[in-house]
C-alpha positions in Angstrom: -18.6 -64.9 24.8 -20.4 -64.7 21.7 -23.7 -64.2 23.8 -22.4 -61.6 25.7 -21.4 -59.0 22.6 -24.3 -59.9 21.3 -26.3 -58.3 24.4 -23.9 -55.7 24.4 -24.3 -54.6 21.3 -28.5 -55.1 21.4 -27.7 -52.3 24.3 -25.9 -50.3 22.4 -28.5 -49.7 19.8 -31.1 -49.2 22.1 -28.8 -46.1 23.6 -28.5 -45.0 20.8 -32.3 -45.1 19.9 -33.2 -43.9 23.1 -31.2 -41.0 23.5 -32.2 -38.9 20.8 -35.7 -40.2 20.7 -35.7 -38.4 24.3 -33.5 -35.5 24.4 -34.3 -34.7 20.3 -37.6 -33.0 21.2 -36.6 -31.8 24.2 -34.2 -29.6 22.8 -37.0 -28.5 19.8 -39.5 -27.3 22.1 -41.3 -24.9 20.4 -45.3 -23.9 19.5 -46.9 -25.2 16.2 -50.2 -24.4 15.6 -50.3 -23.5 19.4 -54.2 -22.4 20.2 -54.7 -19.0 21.5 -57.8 -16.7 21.2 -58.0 -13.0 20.1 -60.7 -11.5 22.2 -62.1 -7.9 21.0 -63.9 -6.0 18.1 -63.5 -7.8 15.1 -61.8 -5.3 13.4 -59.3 -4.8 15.5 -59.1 -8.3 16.4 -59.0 -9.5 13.5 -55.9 -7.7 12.2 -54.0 -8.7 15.8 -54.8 -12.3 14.7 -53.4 -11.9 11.2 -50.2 -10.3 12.3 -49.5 -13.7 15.2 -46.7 -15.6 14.2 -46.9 -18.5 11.7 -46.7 -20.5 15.1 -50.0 -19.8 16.3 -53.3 -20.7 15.4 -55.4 -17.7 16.3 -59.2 -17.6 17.0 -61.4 -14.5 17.5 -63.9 -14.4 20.0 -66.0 -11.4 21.0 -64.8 -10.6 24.3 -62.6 -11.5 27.4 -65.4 -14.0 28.9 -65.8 -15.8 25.6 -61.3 -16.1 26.0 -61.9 -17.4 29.0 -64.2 -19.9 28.5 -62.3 -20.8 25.9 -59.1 -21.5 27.9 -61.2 -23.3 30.7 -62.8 -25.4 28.1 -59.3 -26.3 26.9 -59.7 -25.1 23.3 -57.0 -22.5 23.9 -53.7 -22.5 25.8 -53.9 -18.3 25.9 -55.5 -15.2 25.1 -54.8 -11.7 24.0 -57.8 -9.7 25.3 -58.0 -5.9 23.8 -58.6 -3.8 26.3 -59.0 0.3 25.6 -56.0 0.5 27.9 -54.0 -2.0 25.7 -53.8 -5.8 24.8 -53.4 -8.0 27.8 -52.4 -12.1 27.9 -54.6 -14.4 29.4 -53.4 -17.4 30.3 -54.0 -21.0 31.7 -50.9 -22.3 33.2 -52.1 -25.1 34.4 -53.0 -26.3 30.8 -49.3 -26.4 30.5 -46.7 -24.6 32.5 -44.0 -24.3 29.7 -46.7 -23.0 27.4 -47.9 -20.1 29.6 -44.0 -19.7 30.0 -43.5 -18.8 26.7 -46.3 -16.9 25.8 -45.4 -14.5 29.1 -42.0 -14.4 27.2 -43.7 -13.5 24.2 -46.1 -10.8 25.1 -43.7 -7.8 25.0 -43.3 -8.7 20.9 -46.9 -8.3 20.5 -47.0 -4.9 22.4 -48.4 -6.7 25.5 -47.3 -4.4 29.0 -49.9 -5.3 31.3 -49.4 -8.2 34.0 -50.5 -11.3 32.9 -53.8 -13.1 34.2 -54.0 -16.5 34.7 -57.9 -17.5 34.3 -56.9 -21.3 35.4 -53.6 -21.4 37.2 -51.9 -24.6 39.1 -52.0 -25.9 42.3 -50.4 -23.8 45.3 -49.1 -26.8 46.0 -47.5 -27.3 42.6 -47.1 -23.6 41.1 -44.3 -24.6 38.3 -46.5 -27.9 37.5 -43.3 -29.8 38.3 -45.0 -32.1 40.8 -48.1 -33.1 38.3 -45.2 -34.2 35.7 -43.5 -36.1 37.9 -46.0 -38.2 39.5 -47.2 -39.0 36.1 -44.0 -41.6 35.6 -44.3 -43.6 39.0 -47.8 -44.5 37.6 -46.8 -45.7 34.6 -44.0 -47.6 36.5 -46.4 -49.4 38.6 -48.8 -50.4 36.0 -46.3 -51.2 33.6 -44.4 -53.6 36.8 -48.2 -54.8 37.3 -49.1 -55.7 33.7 -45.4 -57.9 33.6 -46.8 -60.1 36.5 -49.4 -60.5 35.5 -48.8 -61.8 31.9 -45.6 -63.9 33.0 -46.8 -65.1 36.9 -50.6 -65.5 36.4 -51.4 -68.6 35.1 -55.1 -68.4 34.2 -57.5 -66.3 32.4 -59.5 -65.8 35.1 -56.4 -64.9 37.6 -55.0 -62.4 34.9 -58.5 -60.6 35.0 -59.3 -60.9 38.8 -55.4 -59.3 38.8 -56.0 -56.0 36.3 -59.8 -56.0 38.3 -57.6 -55.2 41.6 -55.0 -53.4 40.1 -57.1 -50.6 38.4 -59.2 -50.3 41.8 -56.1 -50.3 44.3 -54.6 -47.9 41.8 -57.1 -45.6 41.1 -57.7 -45.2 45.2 -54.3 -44.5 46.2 -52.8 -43.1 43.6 -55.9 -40.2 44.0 -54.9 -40.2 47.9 -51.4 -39.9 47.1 -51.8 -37.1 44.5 -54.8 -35.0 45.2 -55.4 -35.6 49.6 -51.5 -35.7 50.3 -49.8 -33.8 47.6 -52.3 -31.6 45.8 -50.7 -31.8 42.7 -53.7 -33.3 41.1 -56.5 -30.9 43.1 -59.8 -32.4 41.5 -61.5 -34.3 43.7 -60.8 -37.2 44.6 -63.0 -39.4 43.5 -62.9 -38.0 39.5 -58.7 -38.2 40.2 -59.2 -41.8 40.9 -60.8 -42.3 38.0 -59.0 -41.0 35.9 -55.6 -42.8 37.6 -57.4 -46.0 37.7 -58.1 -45.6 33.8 -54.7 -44.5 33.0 -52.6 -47.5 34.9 -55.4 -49.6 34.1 -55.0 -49.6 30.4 -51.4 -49.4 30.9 -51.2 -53.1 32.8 -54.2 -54.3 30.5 -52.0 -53.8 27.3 -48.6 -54.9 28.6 -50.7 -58.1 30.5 -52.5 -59.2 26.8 -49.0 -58.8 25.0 -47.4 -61.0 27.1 -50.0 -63.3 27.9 -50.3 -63.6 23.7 -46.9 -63.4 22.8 -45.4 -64.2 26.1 -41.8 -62.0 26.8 -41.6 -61.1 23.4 -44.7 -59.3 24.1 -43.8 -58.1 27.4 -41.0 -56.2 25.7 -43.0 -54.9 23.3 -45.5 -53.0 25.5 -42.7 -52.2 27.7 -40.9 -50.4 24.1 -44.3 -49.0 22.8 -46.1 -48.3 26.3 -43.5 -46.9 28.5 -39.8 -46.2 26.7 -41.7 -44.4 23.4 -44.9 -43.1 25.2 -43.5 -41.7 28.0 -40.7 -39.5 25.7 -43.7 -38.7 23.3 -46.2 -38.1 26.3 -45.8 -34.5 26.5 -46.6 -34.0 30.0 -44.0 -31.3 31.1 -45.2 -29.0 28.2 -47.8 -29.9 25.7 -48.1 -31.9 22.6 -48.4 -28.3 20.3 -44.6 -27.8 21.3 -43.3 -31.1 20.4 -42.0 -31.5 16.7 -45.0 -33.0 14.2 -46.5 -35.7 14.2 -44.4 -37.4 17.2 -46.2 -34.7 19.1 -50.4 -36.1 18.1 -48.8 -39.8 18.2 -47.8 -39.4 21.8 -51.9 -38.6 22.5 -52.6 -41.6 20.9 -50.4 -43.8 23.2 -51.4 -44.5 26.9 -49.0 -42.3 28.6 -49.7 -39.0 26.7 -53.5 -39.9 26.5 -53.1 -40.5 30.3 -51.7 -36.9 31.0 -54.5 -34.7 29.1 -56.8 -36.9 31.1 -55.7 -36.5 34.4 -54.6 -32.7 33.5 -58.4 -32.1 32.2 -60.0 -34.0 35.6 -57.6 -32.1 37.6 -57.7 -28.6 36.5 -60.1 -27.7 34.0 -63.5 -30.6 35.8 -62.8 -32.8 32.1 -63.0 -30.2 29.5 -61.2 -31.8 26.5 -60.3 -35.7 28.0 -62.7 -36.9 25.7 -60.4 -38.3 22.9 -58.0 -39.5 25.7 -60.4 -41.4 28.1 -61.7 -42.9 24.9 -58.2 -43.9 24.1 -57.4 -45.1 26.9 -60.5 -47.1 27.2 -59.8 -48.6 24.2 -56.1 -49.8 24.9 -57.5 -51.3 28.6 -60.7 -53.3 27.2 -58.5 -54.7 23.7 -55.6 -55.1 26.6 -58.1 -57.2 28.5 -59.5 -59.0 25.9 -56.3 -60.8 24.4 -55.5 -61.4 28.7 -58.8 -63.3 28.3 -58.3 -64.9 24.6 -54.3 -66.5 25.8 -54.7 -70.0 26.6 -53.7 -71.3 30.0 -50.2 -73.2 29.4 -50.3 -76.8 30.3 -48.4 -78.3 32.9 -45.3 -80.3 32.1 -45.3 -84.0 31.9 -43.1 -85.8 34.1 -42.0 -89.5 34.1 -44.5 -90.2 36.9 -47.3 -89.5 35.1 -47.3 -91.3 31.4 -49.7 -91.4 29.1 -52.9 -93.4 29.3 -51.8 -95.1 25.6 -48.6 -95.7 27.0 -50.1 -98.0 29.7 -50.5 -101.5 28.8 -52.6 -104.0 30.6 
Protein backbone atom coordinates (compact mmCIF):
# COMPACT_ATOMS: atom_id res chain seq x y z
CA UNK A 1 0.00 0.00 0.00
CA UNK A 2 2.72 2.12 1.02
CA UNK A 3 4.28 1.46 -2.57
CA UNK A 4 1.43 2.29 -4.27
CA UNK A 5 0.95 6.16 -2.82
CA UNK A 6 4.28 6.42 -3.24
CA UNK A 7 3.98 6.02 -7.20
CA UNK A 8 1.01 7.87 -6.99
CA UNK A 9 2.24 10.74 -5.61
CA UNK A 10 5.87 10.49 -7.85
CA UNK A 11 2.85 10.91 -10.65
CA UNK A 12 1.44 13.55 -9.30
CA UNK A 13 4.40 15.72 -9.30
CA UNK A 14 5.46 14.88 -12.55
CA UNK A 15 1.78 16.34 -13.70
CA UNK A 16 2.22 18.87 -12.15
CA UNK A 17 5.77 19.62 -13.66
CA UNK A 18 4.71 18.72 -16.95
CA UNK A 19 1.76 20.66 -17.39
CA UNK A 20 2.98 24.03 -17.11
CA UNK A 21 6.38 23.26 -18.39
CA UNK A 22 4.10 22.53 -21.67
CA UNK A 23 1.20 24.66 -21.81
CA UNK A 24 3.32 27.80 -19.88
CA UNK A 25 4.94 28.81 -23.15
CA UNK A 26 2.42 27.90 -25.13
CA UNK A 27 0.23 30.38 -23.85
CA UNK A 28 3.39 33.23 -24.02
CA UNK A 29 4.02 32.92 -27.54
CA UNK A 30 5.23 35.99 -28.50
CA UNK A 31 8.58 37.57 -30.59
CA UNK A 32 11.77 38.56 -28.68
CA UNK A 33 14.46 39.77 -30.52
CA UNK A 34 12.52 38.26 -33.56
CA UNK A 35 14.98 38.86 -36.88
CA UNK A 36 13.59 40.80 -39.61
CA UNK A 37 15.37 42.96 -42.30
CA UNK A 38 14.54 46.59 -43.34
CA UNK A 39 15.29 46.79 -46.94
CA UNK A 40 15.58 50.45 -48.70
CA UNK A 41 17.65 53.79 -48.61
CA UNK A 42 19.20 54.11 -45.51
CA UNK A 43 17.64 57.07 -44.52
CA UNK A 44 14.50 55.99 -44.79
CA UNK A 45 15.29 52.71 -43.65
CA UNK A 46 16.95 53.49 -41.06
CA UNK A 47 14.25 55.47 -39.30
CA UNK A 48 11.50 52.40 -40.10
CA UNK A 49 14.05 50.28 -38.20
CA UNK A 50 14.21 52.56 -35.13
CA UNK A 51 10.49 53.03 -34.89
CA UNK A 52 10.02 48.51 -34.82
CA UNK A 53 8.82 47.47 -31.67
CA UNK A 54 11.25 46.59 -28.74
CA UNK A 55 10.27 42.99 -30.06
CA UNK A 56 12.25 43.05 -33.03
CA UNK A 57 15.69 42.99 -33.96
CA UNK A 58 15.89 44.95 -37.13
CA UNK A 59 18.58 44.91 -39.80
CA UNK A 60 19.04 47.26 -42.80
CA UNK A 61 19.98 45.90 -46.02
CA UNK A 62 20.12 47.85 -49.25
CA UNK A 63 17.40 46.50 -51.16
CA UNK A 64 14.63 43.72 -51.63
CA UNK A 65 17.23 41.07 -53.06
CA UNK A 66 19.67 41.59 -50.20
CA UNK A 67 15.85 40.87 -47.78
CA UNK A 68 15.63 38.09 -49.58
CA UNK A 69 18.63 36.49 -49.36
CA UNK A 70 18.57 37.18 -46.06
CA UNK A 71 15.29 35.27 -45.35
CA UNK A 72 16.55 32.28 -47.55
CA UNK A 73 19.76 32.27 -45.75
CA UNK A 74 17.76 31.98 -42.53
CA UNK A 75 19.22 35.12 -40.87
CA UNK A 76 15.70 36.74 -40.98
CA UNK A 77 12.16 35.45 -40.34
CA UNK A 78 10.72 38.71 -42.44
CA UNK A 79 11.25 41.80 -44.29
CA UNK A 80 9.78 45.18 -44.79
CA UNK A 81 10.88 46.16 -48.29
CA UNK A 82 10.30 50.09 -49.14
CA UNK A 83 8.90 50.42 -52.15
CA UNK A 84 8.04 54.11 -53.79
CA UNK A 85 4.48 52.69 -53.73
CA UNK A 86 4.75 51.94 -49.96
CA UNK A 87 6.32 49.39 -47.48
CA UNK A 88 5.63 45.78 -48.24
CA UNK A 89 6.25 42.44 -45.86
CA UNK A 90 8.33 39.78 -47.06
CA UNK A 91 8.04 36.75 -45.57
CA UNK A 92 9.37 33.17 -45.22
CA UNK A 93 6.67 30.97 -43.82
CA UNK A 94 8.19 28.09 -44.03
CA UNK A 95 10.97 29.36 -41.57
CA UNK A 96 8.01 29.21 -39.21
CA UNK A 97 4.42 29.36 -39.95
CA UNK A 98 3.22 31.05 -36.62
CA UNK A 99 5.96 33.60 -37.17
CA UNK A 100 4.87 34.70 -40.73
CA UNK A 101 1.38 34.60 -38.96
CA UNK A 102 2.01 37.26 -36.85
CA UNK A 103 4.00 39.42 -38.73
CA UNK A 104 0.95 39.37 -41.51
CA UNK A 105 -1.05 40.34 -38.38
CA UNK A 106 1.24 42.97 -37.70
CA UNK A 107 1.81 44.74 -40.92
CA UNK A 108 -1.24 47.10 -40.89
CA UNK A 109 0.54 48.76 -37.44
CA UNK A 110 3.48 49.51 -39.47
CA UNK A 111 1.49 51.10 -42.35
CA UNK A 112 2.01 47.90 -44.47
CA UNK A 113 -1.22 47.62 -47.22
CA UNK A 114 0.18 45.67 -49.92
CA UNK A 115 -0.26 41.77 -50.08
CA UNK A 116 2.32 39.95 -48.53
CA UNK A 117 5.06 37.88 -50.46
CA UNK A 118 6.33 34.85 -49.34
CA UNK A 119 10.08 34.54 -50.78
CA UNK A 120 10.21 30.87 -49.23
CA UNK A 121 6.84 29.47 -48.54
CA UNK A 122 5.83 25.74 -47.39
CA UNK A 123 4.96 22.75 -49.00
CA UNK A 124 1.61 22.57 -51.13
CA UNK A 125 1.33 19.58 -49.41
CA UNK A 126 1.71 21.17 -46.00
CA UNK A 127 0.62 25.00 -46.41
CA UNK A 128 -0.09 25.73 -42.51
CA UNK A 129 3.33 23.69 -41.67
CA UNK A 130 1.04 21.44 -39.49
CA UNK A 131 2.23 18.25 -41.07
CA UNK A 132 6.23 19.12 -40.70
CA UNK A 133 5.43 19.62 -36.79
CA UNK A 134 3.83 16.74 -36.44
CA UNK A 135 5.92 14.20 -37.92
CA UNK A 136 8.76 15.66 -35.97
CA UNK A 137 7.30 13.75 -32.61
CA UNK A 138 6.82 10.11 -34.16
CA UNK A 139 10.63 10.44 -34.82
CA UNK A 140 11.60 11.23 -31.62
CA UNK A 141 9.16 8.38 -30.40
CA UNK A 142 10.93 5.80 -32.35
CA UNK A 143 14.42 6.67 -31.54
CA UNK A 144 13.64 7.39 -28.10
CA UNK A 145 11.66 3.43 -28.09
CA UNK A 146 14.97 2.40 -29.99
CA UNK A 147 17.67 3.80 -27.69
CA UNK A 148 15.51 1.94 -24.46
CA UNK A 149 16.19 -1.48 -26.25
CA UNK A 150 18.90 -1.09 -26.87
CA UNK A 151 20.48 -0.01 -23.40
CA UNK A 152 18.22 -2.56 -21.43
CA UNK A 153 17.95 -5.76 -24.18
CA UNK A 154 21.44 -5.54 -25.87
CA UNK A 155 23.84 -7.20 -24.00
CA UNK A 156 27.14 -6.30 -25.50
CA UNK A 157 29.10 -3.41 -26.76
CA UNK A 158 29.38 -4.52 -29.93
CA UNK A 159 25.39 -5.44 -30.21
CA UNK A 160 24.54 -1.88 -28.78
CA UNK A 161 26.63 -0.28 -31.68
CA UNK A 162 25.79 -2.81 -34.57
CA UNK A 163 21.96 -1.72 -33.12
CA UNK A 164 22.27 2.43 -33.23
CA UNK A 165 24.56 1.46 -36.81
CA UNK A 166 20.98 0.01 -38.15
CA UNK A 167 18.84 2.22 -36.46
CA UNK A 168 20.20 5.59 -37.86
CA UNK A 169 20.35 3.93 -41.39
CA UNK A 170 16.76 2.24 -41.39
CA UNK A 171 15.62 5.58 -39.95
CA UNK A 172 17.21 7.95 -41.96
CA UNK A 173 15.78 5.84 -45.27
CA UNK A 174 12.24 5.62 -44.28
CA UNK A 175 11.67 8.27 -42.35
CA UNK A 176 12.89 10.49 -45.68
CA UNK A 177 10.35 8.15 -47.80
CA UNK A 178 7.76 8.63 -45.47
CA UNK A 179 8.13 12.42 -45.18
CA UNK A 180 9.46 13.88 -48.29
CA UNK A 181 8.33 10.82 -51.33
CA UNK A 182 4.88 10.09 -49.60
CA UNK A 183 3.87 13.16 -47.65
CA UNK A 184 5.86 16.11 -48.90
CA UNK A 185 6.02 17.73 -45.76
CA UNK A 186 9.77 17.65 -45.70
CA UNK A 187 10.26 18.47 -49.82
CA UNK A 188 14.19 18.43 -49.88
CA UNK A 189 15.33 15.72 -51.51
CA UNK A 190 15.50 12.83 -50.40
CA UNK A 191 18.63 11.84 -49.85
CA UNK A 192 19.67 15.34 -47.70
CA UNK A 193 16.11 14.52 -45.67
CA UNK A 194 17.50 11.26 -44.79
CA UNK A 195 20.24 12.62 -43.49
CA UNK A 196 19.22 14.88 -41.65
CA UNK A 197 16.36 12.22 -40.08
CA UNK A 198 19.07 9.68 -39.61
CA UNK A 199 21.10 12.34 -37.57
CA UNK A 200 18.26 13.56 -35.63
CA UNK A 201 16.90 9.95 -34.33
CA UNK A 202 20.30 8.84 -34.40
CA UNK A 203 21.56 11.06 -31.62
CA UNK A 204 18.30 10.67 -30.05
CA UNK A 205 18.69 6.56 -29.51
CA UNK A 206 22.66 7.15 -29.16
CA UNK A 207 22.03 9.37 -25.90
CA UNK A 208 19.10 7.49 -24.30
CA UNK A 209 21.21 3.91 -25.28
CA UNK A 210 24.67 5.36 -23.38
CA UNK A 211 22.43 6.57 -20.29
CA UNK A 212 21.09 3.40 -19.79
CA UNK A 213 23.77 1.20 -20.78
CA UNK A 214 25.91 3.53 -17.90
CA UNK A 215 23.39 4.00 -15.49
CA UNK A 216 21.07 1.37 -16.46
CA UNK A 217 17.05 2.48 -15.93
CA UNK A 218 17.95 5.22 -13.95
CA UNK A 219 19.53 6.46 -17.02
CA UNK A 220 16.90 5.37 -19.32
CA UNK A 221 14.66 7.74 -17.37
CA UNK A 222 16.78 10.28 -17.54
CA UNK A 223 17.20 10.64 -21.35
CA UNK A 224 13.66 9.80 -21.63
CA UNK A 225 13.05 13.35 -18.99
CA UNK A 226 15.86 15.43 -20.71
CA UNK A 227 15.60 13.99 -24.35
CA UNK A 228 12.00 13.65 -25.07
CA UNK A 229 9.37 15.11 -22.04
CA UNK A 230 11.70 18.58 -21.69
CA UNK A 231 13.06 18.75 -25.36
CA UNK A 232 10.20 18.14 -27.16
CA UNK A 233 8.00 21.07 -24.97
CA UNK A 234 11.24 23.33 -25.44
CA UNK A 235 11.73 22.23 -29.16
CA UNK A 236 9.96 24.93 -30.74
CA UNK A 237 8.95 23.28 -33.80
CA UNK A 238 5.28 24.64 -34.33
CA UNK A 239 6.65 28.22 -34.08
CA UNK A 240 10.28 29.20 -33.45
CA UNK A 241 12.54 29.48 -30.64
CA UNK A 242 12.42 33.78 -30.90
CA UNK A 243 8.65 33.31 -29.66
CA UNK A 244 9.22 31.14 -26.78
CA UNK A 245 9.96 32.93 -23.26
CA UNK A 246 14.05 33.37 -22.64
CA UNK A 247 16.32 31.33 -22.34
CA UNK A 248 13.94 28.01 -22.33
CA UNK A 249 13.58 29.16 -25.92
CA UNK A 250 17.95 28.93 -26.97
CA UNK A 251 18.01 25.77 -24.40
CA UNK A 252 15.52 23.88 -26.44
CA UNK A 253 18.24 24.32 -29.60
CA UNK A 254 20.65 22.94 -27.55
CA UNK A 255 18.66 19.68 -26.84
CA UNK A 256 18.22 16.99 -29.57
CA UNK A 257 14.64 17.60 -30.42
CA UNK A 258 14.83 21.41 -31.00
CA UNK A 259 18.35 21.09 -32.65
CA UNK A 260 16.61 18.23 -34.74
CA UNK A 261 13.78 20.61 -36.02
CA UNK A 262 16.04 23.67 -37.42
CA UNK A 263 17.89 20.92 -39.00
CA UNK A 264 15.43 19.18 -40.83
CA UNK A 265 13.50 22.71 -41.42
CA UNK A 266 16.94 24.17 -42.90
CA UNK A 267 17.51 20.71 -45.23
CA UNK A 268 13.96 20.88 -46.14
CA UNK A 269 13.19 24.38 -47.12
CA UNK A 270 15.93 26.71 -47.17
CA UNK A 271 18.97 23.57 -48.95
CA UNK A 272 20.87 23.88 -45.04
CA UNK A 273 21.13 27.51 -44.59
CA UNK A 274 21.51 27.95 -40.80
CA UNK A 275 21.66 23.93 -39.52
CA UNK A 276 25.06 24.47 -38.78
CA UNK A 277 24.96 24.89 -34.89
CA UNK A 278 22.21 22.11 -34.89
CA UNK A 279 23.89 19.31 -37.03
CA UNK A 280 26.86 20.02 -34.86
CA UNK A 281 24.76 19.56 -31.83
CA UNK A 282 23.36 16.86 -32.70
CA UNK A 283 26.51 15.28 -33.82
CA UNK A 284 27.78 15.76 -30.66
CA UNK A 285 24.94 14.16 -28.51
CA UNK A 286 25.06 10.83 -31.09
CA UNK A 287 29.00 10.29 -30.98
CA UNK A 288 29.27 11.09 -26.76
CA UNK A 289 25.79 8.91 -26.84
CA UNK A 290 27.86 6.28 -28.61
CA UNK A 291 30.79 6.43 -26.79
CA UNK A 292 29.42 5.73 -23.14
CA UNK A 293 27.14 2.59 -25.32
CA UNK A 294 30.78 1.49 -26.01
CA UNK A 295 32.57 2.43 -22.54
CA UNK A 296 29.41 0.19 -20.29
CA UNK A 297 30.70 -3.08 -19.50
CA UNK A 298 28.93 -6.24 -20.63
CA UNK A 299 27.09 -7.55 -17.28
CA UNK A 300 28.09 -10.97 -16.23
CA UNK A 301 25.96 -13.89 -16.29
CA UNK A 302 24.54 -15.14 -12.98
CA UNK A 303 26.00 -17.99 -11.23
CA UNK A 304 23.97 -20.89 -10.59
CA UNK A 305 24.44 -23.87 -8.24
CA UNK A 306 25.61 -26.01 -11.26
CA UNK A 307 28.39 -24.16 -11.93
CA UNK A 308 30.70 -23.45 -8.62
CA UNK A 309 33.67 -22.04 -8.40
CA UNK A 310 36.98 -23.53 -9.40
CA UNK A 311 38.27 -22.73 -5.51
CA UNK A 312 35.32 -24.22 -4.36
CA UNK A 313 36.18 -27.62 -5.98
CA UNK A 314 38.24 -29.86 -3.97
CA UNK A 315 40.17 -32.80 -5.17
Amino acid sequence: MKRSLLIAAAAVALLALLVPLYAGPATALAPRDLPIVVAGPAPAAGALAARLPADFAPTVVADAAAADRALRDREAYGAVVLTPAGPVLHVASAAGPAVAAALTQAAPRLGITAPVVDVVPTSPDDPRGAGFAAGLLPLAMAAMAAGVLLALAAGTRGARLAGLAAFTTLAGLVGAAVLDLWLGVAPGGYWAVAAAVGLVTGAIAATVAGLGAVLGRAGVALGAVVVFLVGNALSAVASAPELLPQPWGEVGQWLPVGAGATLLRSVAYFDGAGAGQAAWTLAAYLVIGAALAAAARTPRPARTAAAPDRELVTA
